[in-house]
C-alpha beads as a LAMMPS data file, in Angstrom:
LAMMPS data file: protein, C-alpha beads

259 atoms
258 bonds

1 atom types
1 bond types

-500.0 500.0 xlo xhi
-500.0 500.0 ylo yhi
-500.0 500.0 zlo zhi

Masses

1 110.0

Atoms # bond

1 1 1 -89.194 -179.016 -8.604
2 1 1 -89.196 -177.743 -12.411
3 1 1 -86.395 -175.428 -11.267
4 1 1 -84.378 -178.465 -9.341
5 1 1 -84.667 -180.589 -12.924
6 1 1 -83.610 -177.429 -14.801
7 1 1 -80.573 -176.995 -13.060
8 1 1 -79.893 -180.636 -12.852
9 1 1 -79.971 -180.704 -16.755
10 1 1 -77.612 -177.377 -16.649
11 1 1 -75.033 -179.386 -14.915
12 1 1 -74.799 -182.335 -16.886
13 1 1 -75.109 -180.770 -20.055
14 1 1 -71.774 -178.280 -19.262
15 1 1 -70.098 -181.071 -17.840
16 1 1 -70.942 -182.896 -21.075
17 1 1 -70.002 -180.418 -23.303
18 1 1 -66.633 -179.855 -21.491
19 1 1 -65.786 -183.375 -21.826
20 1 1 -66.967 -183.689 -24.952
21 1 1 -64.728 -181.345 -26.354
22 1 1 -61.293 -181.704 -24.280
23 1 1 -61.445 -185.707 -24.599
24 1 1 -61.181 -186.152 -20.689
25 1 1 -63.094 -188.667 -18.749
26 1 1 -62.306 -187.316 -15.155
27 1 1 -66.077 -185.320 -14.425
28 1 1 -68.047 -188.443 -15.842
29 1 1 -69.629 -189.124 -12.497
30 1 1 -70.718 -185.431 -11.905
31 1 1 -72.351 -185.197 -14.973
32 1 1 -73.769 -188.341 -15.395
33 1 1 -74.779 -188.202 -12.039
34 1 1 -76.924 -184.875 -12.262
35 1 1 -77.791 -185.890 -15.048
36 1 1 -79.720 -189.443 -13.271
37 1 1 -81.231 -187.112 -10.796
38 1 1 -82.566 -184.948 -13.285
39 1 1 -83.877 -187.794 -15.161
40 1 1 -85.617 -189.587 -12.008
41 1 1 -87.170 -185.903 -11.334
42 1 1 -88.110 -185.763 -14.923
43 1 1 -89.522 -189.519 -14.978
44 1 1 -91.478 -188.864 -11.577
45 1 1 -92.989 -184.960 -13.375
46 1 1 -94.117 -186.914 -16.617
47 1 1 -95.659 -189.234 -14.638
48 1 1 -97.743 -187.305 -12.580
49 1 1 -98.302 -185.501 -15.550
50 1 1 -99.765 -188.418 -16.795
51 1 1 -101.990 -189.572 -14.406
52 1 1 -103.953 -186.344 -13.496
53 1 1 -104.898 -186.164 -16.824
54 1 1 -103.228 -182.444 -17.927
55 1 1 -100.485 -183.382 -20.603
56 1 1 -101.633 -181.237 -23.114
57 1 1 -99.819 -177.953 -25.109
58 1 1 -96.259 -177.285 -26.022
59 1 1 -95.270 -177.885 -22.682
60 1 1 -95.787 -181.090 -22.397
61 1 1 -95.006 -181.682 -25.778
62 1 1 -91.197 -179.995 -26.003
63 1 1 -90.980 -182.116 -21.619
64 1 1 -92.009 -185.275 -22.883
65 1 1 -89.792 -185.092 -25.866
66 1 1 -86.497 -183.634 -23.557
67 1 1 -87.310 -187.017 -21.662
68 1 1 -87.066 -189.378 -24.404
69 1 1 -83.938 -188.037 -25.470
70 1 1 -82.518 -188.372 -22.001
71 1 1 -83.445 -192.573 -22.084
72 1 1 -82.299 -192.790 -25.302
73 1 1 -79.118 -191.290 -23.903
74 1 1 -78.965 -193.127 -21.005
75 1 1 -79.741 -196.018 -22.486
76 1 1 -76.564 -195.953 -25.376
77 1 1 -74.312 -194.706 -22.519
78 1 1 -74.999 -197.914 -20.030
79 1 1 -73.943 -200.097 -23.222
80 1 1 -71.108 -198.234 -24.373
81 1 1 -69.999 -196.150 -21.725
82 1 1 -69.175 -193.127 -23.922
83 1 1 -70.368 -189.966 -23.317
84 1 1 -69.645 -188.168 -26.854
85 1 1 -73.687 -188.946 -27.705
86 1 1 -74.126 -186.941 -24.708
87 1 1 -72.221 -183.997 -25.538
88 1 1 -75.241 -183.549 -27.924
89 1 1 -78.357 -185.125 -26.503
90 1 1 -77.531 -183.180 -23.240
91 1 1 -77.935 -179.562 -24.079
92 1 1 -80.549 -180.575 -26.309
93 1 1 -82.753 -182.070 -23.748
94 1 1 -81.621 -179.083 -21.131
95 1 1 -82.992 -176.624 -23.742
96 1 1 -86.325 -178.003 -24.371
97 1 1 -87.330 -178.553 -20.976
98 1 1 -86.242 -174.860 -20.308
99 1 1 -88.442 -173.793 -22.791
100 1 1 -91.029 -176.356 -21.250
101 1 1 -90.831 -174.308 -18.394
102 1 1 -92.064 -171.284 -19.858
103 1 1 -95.204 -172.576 -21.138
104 1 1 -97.867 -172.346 -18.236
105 1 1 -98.586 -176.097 -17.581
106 1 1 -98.386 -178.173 -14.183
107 1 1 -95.597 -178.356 -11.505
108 1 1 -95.626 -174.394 -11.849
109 1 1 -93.983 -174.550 -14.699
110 1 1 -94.670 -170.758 -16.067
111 1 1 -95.500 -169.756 -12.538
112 1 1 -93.908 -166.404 -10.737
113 1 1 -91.431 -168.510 -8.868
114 1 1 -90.383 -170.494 -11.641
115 1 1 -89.690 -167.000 -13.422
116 1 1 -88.031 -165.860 -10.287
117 1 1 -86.117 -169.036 -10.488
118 1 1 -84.754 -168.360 -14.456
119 1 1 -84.068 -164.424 -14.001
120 1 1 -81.717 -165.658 -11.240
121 1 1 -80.257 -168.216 -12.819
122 1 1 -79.567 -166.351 -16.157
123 1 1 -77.808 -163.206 -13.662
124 1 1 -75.445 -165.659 -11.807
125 1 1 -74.259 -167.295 -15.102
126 1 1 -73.997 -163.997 -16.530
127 1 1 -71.857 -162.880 -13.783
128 1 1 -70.143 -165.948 -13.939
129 1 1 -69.705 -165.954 -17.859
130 1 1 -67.959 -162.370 -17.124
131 1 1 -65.855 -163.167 -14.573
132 1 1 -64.247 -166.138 -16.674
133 1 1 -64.085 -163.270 -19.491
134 1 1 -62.205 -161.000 -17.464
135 1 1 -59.371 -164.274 -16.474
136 1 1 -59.429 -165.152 -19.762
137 1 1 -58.332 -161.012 -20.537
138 1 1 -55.475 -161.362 -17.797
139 1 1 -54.298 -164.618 -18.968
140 1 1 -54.370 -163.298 -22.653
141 1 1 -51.997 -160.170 -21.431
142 1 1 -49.718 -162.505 -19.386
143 1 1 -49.071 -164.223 -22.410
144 1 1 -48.391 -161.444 -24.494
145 1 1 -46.212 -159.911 -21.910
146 1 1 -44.290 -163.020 -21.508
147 1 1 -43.716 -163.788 -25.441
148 1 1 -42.606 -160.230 -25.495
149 1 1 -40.129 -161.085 -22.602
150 1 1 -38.973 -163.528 -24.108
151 1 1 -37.849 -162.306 -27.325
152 1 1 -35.704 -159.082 -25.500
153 1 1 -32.263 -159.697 -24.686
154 1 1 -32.512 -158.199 -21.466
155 1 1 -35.939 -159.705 -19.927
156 1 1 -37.246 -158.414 -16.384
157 1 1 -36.010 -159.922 -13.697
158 1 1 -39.826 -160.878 -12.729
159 1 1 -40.461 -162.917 -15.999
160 1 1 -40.054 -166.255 -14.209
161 1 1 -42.625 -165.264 -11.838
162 1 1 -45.376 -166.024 -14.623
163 1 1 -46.242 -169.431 -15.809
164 1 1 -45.030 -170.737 -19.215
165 1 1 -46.179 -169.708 -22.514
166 1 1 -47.668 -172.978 -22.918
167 1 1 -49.367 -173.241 -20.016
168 1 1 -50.747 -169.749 -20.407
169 1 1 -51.916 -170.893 -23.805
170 1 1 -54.083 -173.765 -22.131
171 1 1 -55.024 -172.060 -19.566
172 1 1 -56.697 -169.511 -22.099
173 1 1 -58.358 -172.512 -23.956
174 1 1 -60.128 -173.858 -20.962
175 1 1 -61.185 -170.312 -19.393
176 1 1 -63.103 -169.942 -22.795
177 1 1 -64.396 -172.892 -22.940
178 1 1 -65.994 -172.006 -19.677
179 1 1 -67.384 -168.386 -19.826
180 1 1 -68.588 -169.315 -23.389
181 1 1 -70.389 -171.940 -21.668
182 1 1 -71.861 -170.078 -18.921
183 1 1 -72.700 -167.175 -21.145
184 1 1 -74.241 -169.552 -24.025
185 1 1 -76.405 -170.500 -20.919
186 1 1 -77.325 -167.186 -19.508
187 1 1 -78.574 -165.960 -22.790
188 1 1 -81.112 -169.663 -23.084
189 1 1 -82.234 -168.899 -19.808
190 1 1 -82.812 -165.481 -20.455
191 1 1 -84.639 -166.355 -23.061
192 1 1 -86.878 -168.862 -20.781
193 1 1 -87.499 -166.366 -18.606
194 1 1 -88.783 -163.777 -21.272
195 1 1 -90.934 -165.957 -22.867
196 1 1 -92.503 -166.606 -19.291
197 1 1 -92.598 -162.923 -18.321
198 1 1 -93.251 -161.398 -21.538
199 1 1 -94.508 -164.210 -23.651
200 1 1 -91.734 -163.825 -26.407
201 1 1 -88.120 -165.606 -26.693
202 1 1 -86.228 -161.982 -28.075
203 1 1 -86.762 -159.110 -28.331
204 1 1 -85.691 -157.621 -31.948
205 1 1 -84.348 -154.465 -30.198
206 1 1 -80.889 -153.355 -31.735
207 1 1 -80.206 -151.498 -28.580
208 1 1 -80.675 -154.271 -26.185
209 1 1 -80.519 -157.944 -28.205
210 1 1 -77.838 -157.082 -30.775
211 1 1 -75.061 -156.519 -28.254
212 1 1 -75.331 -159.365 -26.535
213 1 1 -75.546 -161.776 -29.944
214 1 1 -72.425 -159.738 -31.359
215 1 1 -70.703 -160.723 -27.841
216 1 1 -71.663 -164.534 -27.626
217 1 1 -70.645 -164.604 -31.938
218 1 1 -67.335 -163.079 -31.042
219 1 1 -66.453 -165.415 -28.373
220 1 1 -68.021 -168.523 -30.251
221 1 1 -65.677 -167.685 -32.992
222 1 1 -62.480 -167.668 -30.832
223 1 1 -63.905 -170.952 -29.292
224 1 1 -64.495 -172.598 -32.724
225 1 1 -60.743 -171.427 -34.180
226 1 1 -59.407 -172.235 -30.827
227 1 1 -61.273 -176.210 -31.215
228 1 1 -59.750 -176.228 -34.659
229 1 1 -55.894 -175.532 -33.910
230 1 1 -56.505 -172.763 -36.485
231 1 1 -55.947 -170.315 -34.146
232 1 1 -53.509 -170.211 -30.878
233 1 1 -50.149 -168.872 -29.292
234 1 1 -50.297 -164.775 -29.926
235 1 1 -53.027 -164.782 -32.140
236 1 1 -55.271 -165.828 -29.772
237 1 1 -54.380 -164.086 -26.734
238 1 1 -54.722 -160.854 -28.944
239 1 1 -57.783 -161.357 -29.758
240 1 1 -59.433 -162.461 -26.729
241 1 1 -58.054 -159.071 -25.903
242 1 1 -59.816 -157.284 -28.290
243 1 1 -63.187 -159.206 -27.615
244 1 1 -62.905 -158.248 -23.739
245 1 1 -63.229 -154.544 -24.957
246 1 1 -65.590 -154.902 -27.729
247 1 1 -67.778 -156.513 -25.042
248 1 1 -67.309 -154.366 -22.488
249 1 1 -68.218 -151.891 -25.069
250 1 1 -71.144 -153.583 -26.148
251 1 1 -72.425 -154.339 -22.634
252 1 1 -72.648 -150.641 -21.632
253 1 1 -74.800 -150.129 -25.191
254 1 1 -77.110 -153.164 -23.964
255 1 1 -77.419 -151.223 -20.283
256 1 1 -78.202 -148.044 -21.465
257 1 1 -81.260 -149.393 -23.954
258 1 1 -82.314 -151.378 -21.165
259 1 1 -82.259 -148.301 -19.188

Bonds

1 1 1 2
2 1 2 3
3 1 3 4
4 1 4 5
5 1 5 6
6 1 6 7
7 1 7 8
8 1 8 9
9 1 9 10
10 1 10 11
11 1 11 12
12 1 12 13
13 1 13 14
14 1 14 15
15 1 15 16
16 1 16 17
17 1 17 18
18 1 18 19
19 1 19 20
20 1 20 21
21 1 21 22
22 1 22 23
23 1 23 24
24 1 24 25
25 1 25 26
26 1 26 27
27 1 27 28
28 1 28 29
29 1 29 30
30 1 30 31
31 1 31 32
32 1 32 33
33 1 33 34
34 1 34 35
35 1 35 36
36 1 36 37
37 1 37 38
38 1 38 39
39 1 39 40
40 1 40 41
41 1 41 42
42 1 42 43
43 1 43 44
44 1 44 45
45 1 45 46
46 1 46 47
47 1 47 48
48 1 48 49
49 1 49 50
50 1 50 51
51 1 51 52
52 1 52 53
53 1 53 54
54 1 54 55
55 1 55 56
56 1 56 57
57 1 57 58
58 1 58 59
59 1 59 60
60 1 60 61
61 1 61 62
62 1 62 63
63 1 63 64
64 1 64 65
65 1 65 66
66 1 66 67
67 1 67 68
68 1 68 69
69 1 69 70
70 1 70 71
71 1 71 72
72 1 72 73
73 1 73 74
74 1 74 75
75 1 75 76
76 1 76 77
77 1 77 78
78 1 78 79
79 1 79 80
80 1 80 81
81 1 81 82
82 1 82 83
83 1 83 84
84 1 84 85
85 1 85 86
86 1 86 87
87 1 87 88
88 1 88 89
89 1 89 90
90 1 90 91
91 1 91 92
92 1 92 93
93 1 93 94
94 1 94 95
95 1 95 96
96 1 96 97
97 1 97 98
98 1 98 99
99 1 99 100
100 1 100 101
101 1 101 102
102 1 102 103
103 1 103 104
104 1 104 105
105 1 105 106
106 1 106 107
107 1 107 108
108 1 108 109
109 1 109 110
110 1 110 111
111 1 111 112
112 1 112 113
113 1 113 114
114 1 114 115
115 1 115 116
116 1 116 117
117 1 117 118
118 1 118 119
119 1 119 120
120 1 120 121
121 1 121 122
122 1 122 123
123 1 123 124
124 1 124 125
125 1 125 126
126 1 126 127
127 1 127 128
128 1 128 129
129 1 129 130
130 1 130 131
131 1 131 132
132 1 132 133
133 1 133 134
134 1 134 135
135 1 135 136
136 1 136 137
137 1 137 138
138 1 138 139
139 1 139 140
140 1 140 141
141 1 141 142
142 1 142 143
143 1 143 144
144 1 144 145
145 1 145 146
146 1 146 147
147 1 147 148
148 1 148 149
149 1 149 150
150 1 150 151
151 1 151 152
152 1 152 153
153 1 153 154
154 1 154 155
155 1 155 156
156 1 156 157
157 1 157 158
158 1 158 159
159 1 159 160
160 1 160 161
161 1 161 162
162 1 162 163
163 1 163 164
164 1 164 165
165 1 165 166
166 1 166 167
167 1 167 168
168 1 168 169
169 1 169 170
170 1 170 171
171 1 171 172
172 1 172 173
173 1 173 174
174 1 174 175
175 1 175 176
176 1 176 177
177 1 177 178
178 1 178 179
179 1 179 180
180 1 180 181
181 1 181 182
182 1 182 183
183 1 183 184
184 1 184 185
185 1 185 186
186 1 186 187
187 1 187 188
188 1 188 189
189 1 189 190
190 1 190 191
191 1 191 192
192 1 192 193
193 1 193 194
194 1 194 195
195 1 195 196
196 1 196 197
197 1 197 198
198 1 198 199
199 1 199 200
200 1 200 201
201 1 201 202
202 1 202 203
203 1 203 204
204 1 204 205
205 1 205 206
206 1 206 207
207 1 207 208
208 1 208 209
209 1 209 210
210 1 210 211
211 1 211 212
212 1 212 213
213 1 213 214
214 1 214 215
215 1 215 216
216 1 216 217
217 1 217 218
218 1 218 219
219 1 219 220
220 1 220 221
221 1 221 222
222 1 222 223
223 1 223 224
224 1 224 225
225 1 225 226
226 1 226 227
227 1 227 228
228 1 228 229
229 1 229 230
230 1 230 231
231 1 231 232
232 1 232 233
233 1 233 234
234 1 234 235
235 1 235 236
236 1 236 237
237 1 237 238
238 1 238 239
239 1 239 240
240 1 240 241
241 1 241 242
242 1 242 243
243 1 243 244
244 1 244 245
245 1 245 246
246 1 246 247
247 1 247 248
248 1 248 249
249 1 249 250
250 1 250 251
251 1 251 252
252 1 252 253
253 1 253 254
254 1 254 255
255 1 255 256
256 1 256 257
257 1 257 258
258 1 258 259
């Protein structure tokens, strides 16, 4: 159940932030709805939690405050129908009950399966975080390619094949919105998971930890001059370039210490 709530929370809290920072409204219901199930799951958990007498320790401390956050939440959103509150209260509340989790406590939480439950979770969002990486590399060269293309006086005959500049451009915006997302993710529930197996959060190992901050800072700080307007067109598609293999580069350095 704790890894049902979990990935509830995951859900509306990415759905959240997405809409939070592109402005749409169009996923509302899928986020607010996971979110609702994760909340009744939550309510029912703090509840028994309650009545067999065991709320005691940081777990129950860091669940019971994820839960209050989530009324409060709910509570502003069913008078004012805005979700920008969420966009913060979300991944807030997702994070502490992950944490929650670690802590050995009731409803498993701390248990082998619940471990077994964030390793797998933090590989698939990895993956996934990569993946997006890698699209966001392709689109980046497509739009180099093109803008060079475009400048020659005697362009390819296959230049119309690939999309415009500017849709290239957005398309780039919201595949790192997404692997930033899912790798931001990944590295919390890694986290979760190490302070269940190994009862610490990090490990200060240069080999292993460093890499994977240096990757998450690096395509954080595209995402940040990308939010501002500071940064698009060319100079953005070159650097996502250049963070693809400076991650690549620092993922084989984080394989090899864990190795």
């Amino acid at each position: 159940m704790v890894a049902i709530l979990i990935a509830c929370y995951l859900v509306a809290a990415l759905t959240h932030l997405y809409l939070l920072c592109t402005g749409r409204s169009g996923g509302v219901v899928y986020g607010v709805g996971a979110l609702l199930v994760g909340f009744a799951l939550h309510t029912l958990m703090v509840g028994v939690s309650f009545a067999s007498g065991t709320p005691e320790g940081w777990s129950a401390w860091l669940s019971g405050m994820a839960w209050v956050i989530i009324l409060m939440y709910l509570i502003v959103y069913a008078r004012y129908r805005d979700i920008a509150l969420g966009g913060f209260a979300v991944p807030a509340a997702f994070i502490l009950e992950g944490y929650a989790a670690a802590f050995p406590g009731v409803w498993g939480a701390g248990s082998v399966a619940v471990q077994g439950y964030l390793l797998k979770g933090h590989a698939v969002l990895a993956l996934l975080s990569w993946g997006a990486f890698f699209l966001l590399f392709a689109s980046a060269l497509m739009y180099l390619v093109q803008s060079q293309q475009l400048k020659s006086r005697r362009p390819n005959a296959w230049l119309h094949r690939l999309p415009s500049l500017d849709i290239l451009d957005d398309l780039n915006h919201k595949i790192l919105y997404f692997g930033f997302a899912f790798l931001t993710a990944s590295l919390l529930l890694g986290s979760m998971w190490a302070k269940s197996r190994h009862g610490a959060y990090w490990s200060l190992d240069p080999v292993r930890t460093w890499p994977l901050i240096l990757i998450w800072g690096a395509y954080g700080l595209l995402l940040v001059c990308r939010l501002t307007r500071s940064w698009k067109g060319k100079r953005s598609a070159v650097f996502s370039m250049v963070a693809f293999f400076a991650a690549l580069l620092a993922l084989v350095v984080h394989f090899q210490g864990a190795g």
